[in-house]
C-alpha positions as CSV (number, residue, x, y, z in Angstrom):
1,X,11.9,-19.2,-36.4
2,X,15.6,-18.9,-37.4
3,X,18.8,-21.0,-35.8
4,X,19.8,-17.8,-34.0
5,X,16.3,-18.2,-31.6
6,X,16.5,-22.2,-31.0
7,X,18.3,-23.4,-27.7
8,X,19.5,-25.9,-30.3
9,X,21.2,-24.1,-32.8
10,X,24.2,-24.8,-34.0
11,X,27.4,-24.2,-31.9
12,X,28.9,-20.6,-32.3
13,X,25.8,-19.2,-33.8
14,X,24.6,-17.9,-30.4
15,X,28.0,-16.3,-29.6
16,X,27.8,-14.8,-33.0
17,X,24.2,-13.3,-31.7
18,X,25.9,-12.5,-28.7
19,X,28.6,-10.2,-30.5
20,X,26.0,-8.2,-33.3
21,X,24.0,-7.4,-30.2
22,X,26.7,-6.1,-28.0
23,X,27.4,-3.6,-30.6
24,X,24.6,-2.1,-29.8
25,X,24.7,-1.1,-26.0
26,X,27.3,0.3,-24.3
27,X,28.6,-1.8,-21.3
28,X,26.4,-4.6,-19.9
29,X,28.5,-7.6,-21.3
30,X,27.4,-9.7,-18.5
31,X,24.1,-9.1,-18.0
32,X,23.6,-9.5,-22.1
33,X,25.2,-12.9,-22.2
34,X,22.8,-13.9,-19.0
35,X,19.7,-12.4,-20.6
36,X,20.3,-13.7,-23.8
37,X,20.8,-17.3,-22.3
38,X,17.9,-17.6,-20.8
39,X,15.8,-16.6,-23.5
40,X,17.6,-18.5,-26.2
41,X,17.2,-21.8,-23.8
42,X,13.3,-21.1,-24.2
43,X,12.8,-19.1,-20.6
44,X,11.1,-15.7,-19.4
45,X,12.5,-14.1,-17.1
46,X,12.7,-11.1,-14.6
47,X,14.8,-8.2,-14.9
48,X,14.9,-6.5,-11.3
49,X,16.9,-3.0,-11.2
50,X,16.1,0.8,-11.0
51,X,15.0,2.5,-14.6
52,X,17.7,3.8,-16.9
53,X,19.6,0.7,-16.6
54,X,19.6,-0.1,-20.1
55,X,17.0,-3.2,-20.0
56,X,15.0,-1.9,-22.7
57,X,17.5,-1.1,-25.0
58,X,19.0,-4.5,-24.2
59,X,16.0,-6.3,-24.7
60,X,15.5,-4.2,-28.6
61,X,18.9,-5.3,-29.4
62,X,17.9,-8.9,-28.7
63,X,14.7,-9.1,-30.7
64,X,16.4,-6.9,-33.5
65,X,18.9,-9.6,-34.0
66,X,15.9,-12.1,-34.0
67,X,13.7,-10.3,-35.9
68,X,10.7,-10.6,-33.6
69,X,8.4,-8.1,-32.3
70,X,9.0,-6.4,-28.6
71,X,5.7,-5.8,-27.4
72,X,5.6,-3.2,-24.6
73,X,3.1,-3.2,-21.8
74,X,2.8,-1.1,-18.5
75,X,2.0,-2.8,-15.2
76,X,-0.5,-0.6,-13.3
77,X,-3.6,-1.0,-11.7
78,X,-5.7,-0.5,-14.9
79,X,-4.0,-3.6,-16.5
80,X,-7.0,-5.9,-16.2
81,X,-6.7,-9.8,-17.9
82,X,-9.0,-8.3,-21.1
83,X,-6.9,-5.4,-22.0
84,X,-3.9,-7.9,-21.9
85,X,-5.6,-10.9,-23.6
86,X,-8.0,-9.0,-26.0
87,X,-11.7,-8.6,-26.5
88,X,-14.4,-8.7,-28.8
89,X,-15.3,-5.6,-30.6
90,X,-18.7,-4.6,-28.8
91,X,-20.2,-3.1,-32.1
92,X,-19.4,-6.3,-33.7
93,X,-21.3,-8.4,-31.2
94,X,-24.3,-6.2,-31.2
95,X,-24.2,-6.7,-35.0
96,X,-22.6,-10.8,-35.5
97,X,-22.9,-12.2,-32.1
98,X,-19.5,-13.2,-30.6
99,X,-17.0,-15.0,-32.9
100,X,-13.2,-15.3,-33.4
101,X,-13.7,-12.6,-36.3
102,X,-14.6,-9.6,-34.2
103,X,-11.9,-10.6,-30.9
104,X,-9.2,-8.0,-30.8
105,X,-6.1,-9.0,-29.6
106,X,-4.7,-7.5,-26.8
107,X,-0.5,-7.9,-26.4
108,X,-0.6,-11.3,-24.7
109,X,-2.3,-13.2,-27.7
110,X,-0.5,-11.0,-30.4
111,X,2.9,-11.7,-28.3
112,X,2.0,-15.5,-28.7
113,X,0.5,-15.3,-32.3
114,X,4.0,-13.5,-33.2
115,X,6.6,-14.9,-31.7
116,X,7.4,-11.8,-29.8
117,X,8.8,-10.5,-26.3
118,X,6.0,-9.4,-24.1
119,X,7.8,-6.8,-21.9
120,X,5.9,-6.2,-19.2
121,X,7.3,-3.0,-17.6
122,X,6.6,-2.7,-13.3
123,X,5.3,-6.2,-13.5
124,X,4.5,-5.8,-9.5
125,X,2.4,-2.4,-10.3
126,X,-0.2,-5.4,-12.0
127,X,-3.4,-6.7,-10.4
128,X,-3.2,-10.2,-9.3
129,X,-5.7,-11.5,-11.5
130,X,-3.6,-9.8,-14.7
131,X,-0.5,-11.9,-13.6
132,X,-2.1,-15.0,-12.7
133,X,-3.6,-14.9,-16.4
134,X,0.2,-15.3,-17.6
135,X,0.8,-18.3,-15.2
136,X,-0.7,-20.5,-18.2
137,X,1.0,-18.9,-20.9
138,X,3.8,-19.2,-19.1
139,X,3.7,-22.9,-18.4
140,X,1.9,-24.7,-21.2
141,X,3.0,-21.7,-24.2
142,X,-0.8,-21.5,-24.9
143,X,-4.3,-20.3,-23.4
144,X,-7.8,-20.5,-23.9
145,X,-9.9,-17.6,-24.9
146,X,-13.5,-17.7,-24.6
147,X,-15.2,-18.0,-28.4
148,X,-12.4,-18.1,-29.9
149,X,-10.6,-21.1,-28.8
150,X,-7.1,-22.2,-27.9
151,X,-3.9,-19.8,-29.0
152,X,-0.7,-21.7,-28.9
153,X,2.4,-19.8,-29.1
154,X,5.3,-19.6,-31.6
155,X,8.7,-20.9,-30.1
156,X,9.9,-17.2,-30.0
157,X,7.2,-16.3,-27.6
158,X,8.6,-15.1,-24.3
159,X,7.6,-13.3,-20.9
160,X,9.2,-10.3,-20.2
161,X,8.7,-8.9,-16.6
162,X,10.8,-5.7,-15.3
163,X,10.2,-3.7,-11.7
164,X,12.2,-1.0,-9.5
165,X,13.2,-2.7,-6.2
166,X,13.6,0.7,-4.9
167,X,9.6,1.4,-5.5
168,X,6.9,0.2,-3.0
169,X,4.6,2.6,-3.1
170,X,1.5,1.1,-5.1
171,X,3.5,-2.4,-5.6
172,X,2.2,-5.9,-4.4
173,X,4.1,-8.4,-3.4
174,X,4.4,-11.1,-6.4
175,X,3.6,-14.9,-5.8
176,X,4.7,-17.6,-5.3
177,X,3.5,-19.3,-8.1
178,X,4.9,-16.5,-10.5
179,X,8.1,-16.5,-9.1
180,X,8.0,-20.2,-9.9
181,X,7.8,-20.0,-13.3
182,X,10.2,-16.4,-14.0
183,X,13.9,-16.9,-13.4
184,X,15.1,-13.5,-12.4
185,X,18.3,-11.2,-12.9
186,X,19.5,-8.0,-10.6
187,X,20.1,-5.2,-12.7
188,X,21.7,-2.3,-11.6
189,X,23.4,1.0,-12.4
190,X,26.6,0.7,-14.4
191,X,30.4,1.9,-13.4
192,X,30.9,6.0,-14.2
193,X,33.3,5.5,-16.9
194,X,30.2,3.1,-18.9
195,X,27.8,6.0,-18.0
196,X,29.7,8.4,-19.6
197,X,30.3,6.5,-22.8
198,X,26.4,6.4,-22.4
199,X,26.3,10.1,-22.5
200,X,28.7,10.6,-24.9
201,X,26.7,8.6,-27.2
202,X,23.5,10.3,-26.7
203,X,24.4,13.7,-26.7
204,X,27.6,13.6,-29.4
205,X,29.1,16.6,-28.2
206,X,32.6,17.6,-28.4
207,X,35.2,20.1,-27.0
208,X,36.6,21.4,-23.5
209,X,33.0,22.5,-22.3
210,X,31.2,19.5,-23.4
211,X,33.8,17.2,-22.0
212,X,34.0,18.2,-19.1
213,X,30.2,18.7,-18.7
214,X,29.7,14.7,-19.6
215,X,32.3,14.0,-16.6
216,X,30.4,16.6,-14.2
217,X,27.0,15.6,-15.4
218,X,27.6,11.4,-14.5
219,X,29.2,12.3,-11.4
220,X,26.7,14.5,-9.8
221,X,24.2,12.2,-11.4
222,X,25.4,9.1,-9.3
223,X,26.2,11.6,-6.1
224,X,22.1,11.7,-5.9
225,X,22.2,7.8,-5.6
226,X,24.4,8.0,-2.5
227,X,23.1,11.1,-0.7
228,X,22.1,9.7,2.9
229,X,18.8,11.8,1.9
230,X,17.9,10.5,-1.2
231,X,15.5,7.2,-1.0
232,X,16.2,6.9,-4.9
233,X,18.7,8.8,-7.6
234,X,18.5,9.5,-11.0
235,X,19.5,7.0,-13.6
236,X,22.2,7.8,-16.7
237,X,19.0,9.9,-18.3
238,X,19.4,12.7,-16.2
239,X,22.9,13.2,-16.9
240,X,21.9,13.2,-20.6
241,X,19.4,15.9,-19.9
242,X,22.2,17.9,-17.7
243,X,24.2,17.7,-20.5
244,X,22.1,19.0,-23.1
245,X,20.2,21.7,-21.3
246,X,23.5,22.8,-19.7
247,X,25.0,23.2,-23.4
248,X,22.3,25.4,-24.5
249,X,22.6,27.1,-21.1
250,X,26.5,27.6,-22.2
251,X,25.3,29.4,-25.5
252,X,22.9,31.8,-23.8
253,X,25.5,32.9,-21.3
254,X,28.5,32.8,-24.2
255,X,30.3,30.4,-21.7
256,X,32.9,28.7,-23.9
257,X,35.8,27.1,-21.3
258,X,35.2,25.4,-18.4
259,X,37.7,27.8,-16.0
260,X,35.2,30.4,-16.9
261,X,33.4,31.8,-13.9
262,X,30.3,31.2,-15.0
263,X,30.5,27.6,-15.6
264,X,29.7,26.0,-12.2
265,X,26.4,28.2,-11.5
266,X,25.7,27.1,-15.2
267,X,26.2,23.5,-13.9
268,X,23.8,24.0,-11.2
269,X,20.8,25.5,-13.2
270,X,20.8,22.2,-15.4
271,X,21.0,20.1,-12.1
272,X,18.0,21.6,-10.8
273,X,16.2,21.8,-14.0
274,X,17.2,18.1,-14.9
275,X,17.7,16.1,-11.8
276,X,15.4,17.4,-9.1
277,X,12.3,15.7,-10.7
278,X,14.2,12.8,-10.7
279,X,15.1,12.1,-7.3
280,X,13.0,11.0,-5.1
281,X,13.6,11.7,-1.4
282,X,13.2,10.0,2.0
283,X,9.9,10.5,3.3
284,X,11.3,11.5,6.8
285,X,13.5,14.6,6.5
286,X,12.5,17.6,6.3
287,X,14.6,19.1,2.9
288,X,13.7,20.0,-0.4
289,X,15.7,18.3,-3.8
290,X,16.8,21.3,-4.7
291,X,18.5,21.7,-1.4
292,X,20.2,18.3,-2.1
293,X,21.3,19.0,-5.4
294,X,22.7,22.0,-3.7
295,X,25.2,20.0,-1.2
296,X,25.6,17.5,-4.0
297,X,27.1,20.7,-6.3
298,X,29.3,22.3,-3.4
299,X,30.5,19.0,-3.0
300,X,31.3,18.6,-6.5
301,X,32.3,22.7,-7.1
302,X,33.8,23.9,-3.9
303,X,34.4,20.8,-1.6
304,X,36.7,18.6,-4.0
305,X,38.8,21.5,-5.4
306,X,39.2,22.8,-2.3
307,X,40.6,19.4,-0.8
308,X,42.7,18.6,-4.0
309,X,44.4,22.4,-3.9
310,X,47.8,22.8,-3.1
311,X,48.8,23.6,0.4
């Protein structure tokens, strides 16, 4: 364990951490200095917000800087307290009997045996029984396995949870006890002018038609989030996607300017192609996305020039 990962290190050196890691991610100074506070003072913790809202990429930054493990596992109903604790190898046991030899660690114990971040992505997609199996790690940093005895974790060890607040289909309702023992932080979608740095980044293009496309892409991106028939938008990755398939949409067509004619239908193709299987749309009207994304587009296209026209 190194000074930069004890709630006790020396003064400055967490601000230091604080700085290295930020030069990772684009935006998300607050939530980064609240994350990494709560981790450094020994806690797990809950990050609530919509996907593509940078939380993993925060999170790698983090155990970068600390040089521990990030160990990624996906709440769903399937998650059952042996494939997150571990088992013994059944060939083994046929062969040996059981014995700490043939167990095989699942990401819980290899988390603990690390020192690592176990992210647990849609924590409240997990069977009870999975969560309630963390409620021990959680509390007293070790647990009991069966024939192989007591695994006590390394300082570093923490409890990552994440889930969509949006998302409620196939979700239960966490309790009272785990609540208890996470403390919890809303994430959500960053400003436009952080989303397009975001894009910028990821798709590292450059001149009139790829600026404006990055400007284009993040608005109409964040118009899905407010549409009165939209249940849930698109995060910052389907602006990226917009942006790349509308490029190569731009070569195919030879459009080369934005005042070309052809760039607003070209605008549209990459919307539907990379932002109607991202929305998701309230269950009670009767529309379609691509219907949506066409309002959004006339919005963006014909609306807004319109109103901003002289005269």
């Amino acid at each position: 364990m190194t000074d930069a990962t004890r709630a006790d290190a020396a003064p400055g050196e967490l601000a230091r951490n604080r700085e290295r890691i930020a030069a990772h991610i684009v935006g998300r100074e607050r939530e980064l200095e609240l994350t990494l506070a709560a981790v450094a003072a020994g806690r797990d913790i809950l990050l609530e917000g919509p996907p593509g809202t940078s939380k993993t990429t925060m999170l790698t930054a983090i155990t970068e800087e600390w040089g521990i493990p990030l160990l990624f596992v996906e709440g769903n109903a399937d998650l059952t307290p042996a494939k997150l604790v571990g088992h013994h190898n059944p060939a083994r046991v046929l062969k040996e009997d059981y014995s700490a030899d043939n167990f095989v660690a699942g990401p819980l114990v290899e988390a603990m045996r690390e020192g690592g971040f176990l992210y647990i992505e849609e924590f409240n997609r997990a069977p009870e029984d999975t969560l309630n199996t963390l409620l021990t790690a959680m509390a007293d940093r070790s647990i009991a396995v069966p024939r192989v005895g007591r695994i006590a974790a390394k300082p570093t060890f923490r409890v990552i949870a994440s889930m969509n607040p949006y998302d409620n289909v196939g979700t239960t309702r966490l309790s009272t006890s785990v609540h208890d023992r996470l403390n919890r932080l809303a994430v959500d979608y960053q400003d436009a002018p952080s989303e397009e740095a975001i894009v910028r980044l990821r798709t590292r293009l450059h001149g009139a038609v790829g600026d404006r496309l990055v400007v284009d892409a993040v608005a109409v991106t964040r118009a899905t989030r407010t549409h009165p028939d939209v249940r849930q938008g698109s995060s910052v990755r389907g602006a990226i996607d917009l942006v790349l398939v509308a490029t190569k949409l731009a070569e195919l067509r030879g459009i080369r300017s934005p005042e070309q004619e052809g760039y607003p239908p070209l605008v549209f193709d990459a919307m539907i192609v990379s932002l109607s299987g991202r929305i998701h749309l309230d269950e009670a009207i009767e529309t379609t996305p691509e219907r949506v994304l066409r309002e959004i587009w006339e919005d963006r296209f014909i609306l807004e020039p319109a109103a901003a026209a002289p005269g």
